[in-house]
C-alpha positions in Angstrom: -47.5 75.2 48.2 -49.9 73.8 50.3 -52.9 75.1 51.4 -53.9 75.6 55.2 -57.7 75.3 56.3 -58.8 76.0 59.3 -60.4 73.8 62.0 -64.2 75.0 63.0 -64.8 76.6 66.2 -66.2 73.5 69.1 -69.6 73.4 69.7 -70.0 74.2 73.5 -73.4 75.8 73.8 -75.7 74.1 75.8 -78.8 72.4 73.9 -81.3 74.3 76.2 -79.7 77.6 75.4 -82.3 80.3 73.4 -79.7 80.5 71.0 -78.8 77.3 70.5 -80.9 75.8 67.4 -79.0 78.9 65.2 -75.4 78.3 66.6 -75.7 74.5 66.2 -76.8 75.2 62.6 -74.0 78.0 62.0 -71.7 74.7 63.5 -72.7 71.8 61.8 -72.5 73.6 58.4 -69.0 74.7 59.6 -67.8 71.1 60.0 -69.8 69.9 57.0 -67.7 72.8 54.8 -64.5 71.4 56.7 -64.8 67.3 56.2 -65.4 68.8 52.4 -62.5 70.7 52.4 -60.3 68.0 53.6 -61.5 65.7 50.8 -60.7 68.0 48.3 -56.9 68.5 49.1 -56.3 65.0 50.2 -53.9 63.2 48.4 -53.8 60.1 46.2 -52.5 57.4 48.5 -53.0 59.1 51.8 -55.3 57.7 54.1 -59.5 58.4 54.4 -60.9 61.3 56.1 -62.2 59.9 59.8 -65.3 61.9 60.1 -65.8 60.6 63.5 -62.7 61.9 64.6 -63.1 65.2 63.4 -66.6 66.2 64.5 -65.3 64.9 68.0 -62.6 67.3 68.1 -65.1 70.1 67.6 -66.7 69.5 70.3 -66.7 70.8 73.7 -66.2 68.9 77.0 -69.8 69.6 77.7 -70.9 68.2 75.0 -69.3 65.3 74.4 -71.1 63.3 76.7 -74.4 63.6 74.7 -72.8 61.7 71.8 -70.0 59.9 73.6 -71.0 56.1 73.1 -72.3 57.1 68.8 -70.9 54.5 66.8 -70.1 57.0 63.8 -70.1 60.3 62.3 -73.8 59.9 61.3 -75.1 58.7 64.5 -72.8 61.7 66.2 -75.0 64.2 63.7 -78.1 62.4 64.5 -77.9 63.1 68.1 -76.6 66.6 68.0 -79.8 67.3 65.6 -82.2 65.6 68.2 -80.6 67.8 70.5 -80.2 71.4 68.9 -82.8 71.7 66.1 -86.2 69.6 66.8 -88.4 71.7 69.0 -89.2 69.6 72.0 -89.3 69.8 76.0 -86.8 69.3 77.8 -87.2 66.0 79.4 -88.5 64.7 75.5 -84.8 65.3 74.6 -83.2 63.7 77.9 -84.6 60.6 76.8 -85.1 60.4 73.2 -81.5 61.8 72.4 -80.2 58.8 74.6 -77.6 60.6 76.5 -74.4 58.4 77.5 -74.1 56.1 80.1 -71.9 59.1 82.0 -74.5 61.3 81.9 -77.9 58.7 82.8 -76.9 59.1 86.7 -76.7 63.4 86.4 -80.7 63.3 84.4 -82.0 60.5 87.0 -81.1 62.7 89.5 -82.8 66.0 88.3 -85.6 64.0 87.3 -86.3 61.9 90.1 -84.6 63.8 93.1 -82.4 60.9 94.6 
């Protein structure tokens, strides 16, 4: 019989958010659990775990566009940490977390009022 696990929640609070350094912790160790879990009932023969992939699908739509042009899972974690867990301003994150080209227009707007 084989054994089911179960998908983490997404990640959808918003890096600003009071709470957010202790749900993104709560998450990431979630997905890290997960990736692990996957490993250890995979199969002989059957193909690699894409951690890309999976930390992408627990993520929110709001999200998303913070790590949408990361080349792989670790730059995707990277990112996410920049975003959630060091304790910086606001505008130190906009711009040293590198936000996707989707989302430069949005933070040149709020930052420069055109």
């Amino acid at each position: 019989m084989e054994k089911l696990v179960l998908r983490p929640k997404e990640l959808s609070v918003q890096p600003e958010a009071p709470e957010a350094p202790r749900i993104f912790n709560f998450w990431l160790r979630t997905v890290e659990d997960f990736i692990a879990s996957l490993r250890d009932y995979r199969k002989e023969g059957e193909p690699e775990i894409n951690n890309k992939r999976i930390i992408i699908s627990c993520l929110s739509p709001y999200v998303f566009p913070y790590v949408e042009q990361a080349v792989d899972y670790e730059r995707i974690v990277e990112t996410l940490i920049c975003l959630y867990k060091e304790e910086k301003s606001r505008l130190y994150k906009v711009f040293a977390c590198k936000p996707s080209a989707g989302t430069d227009r949005i933070y040149s707007r709020i930052f420069t009022g055109t």
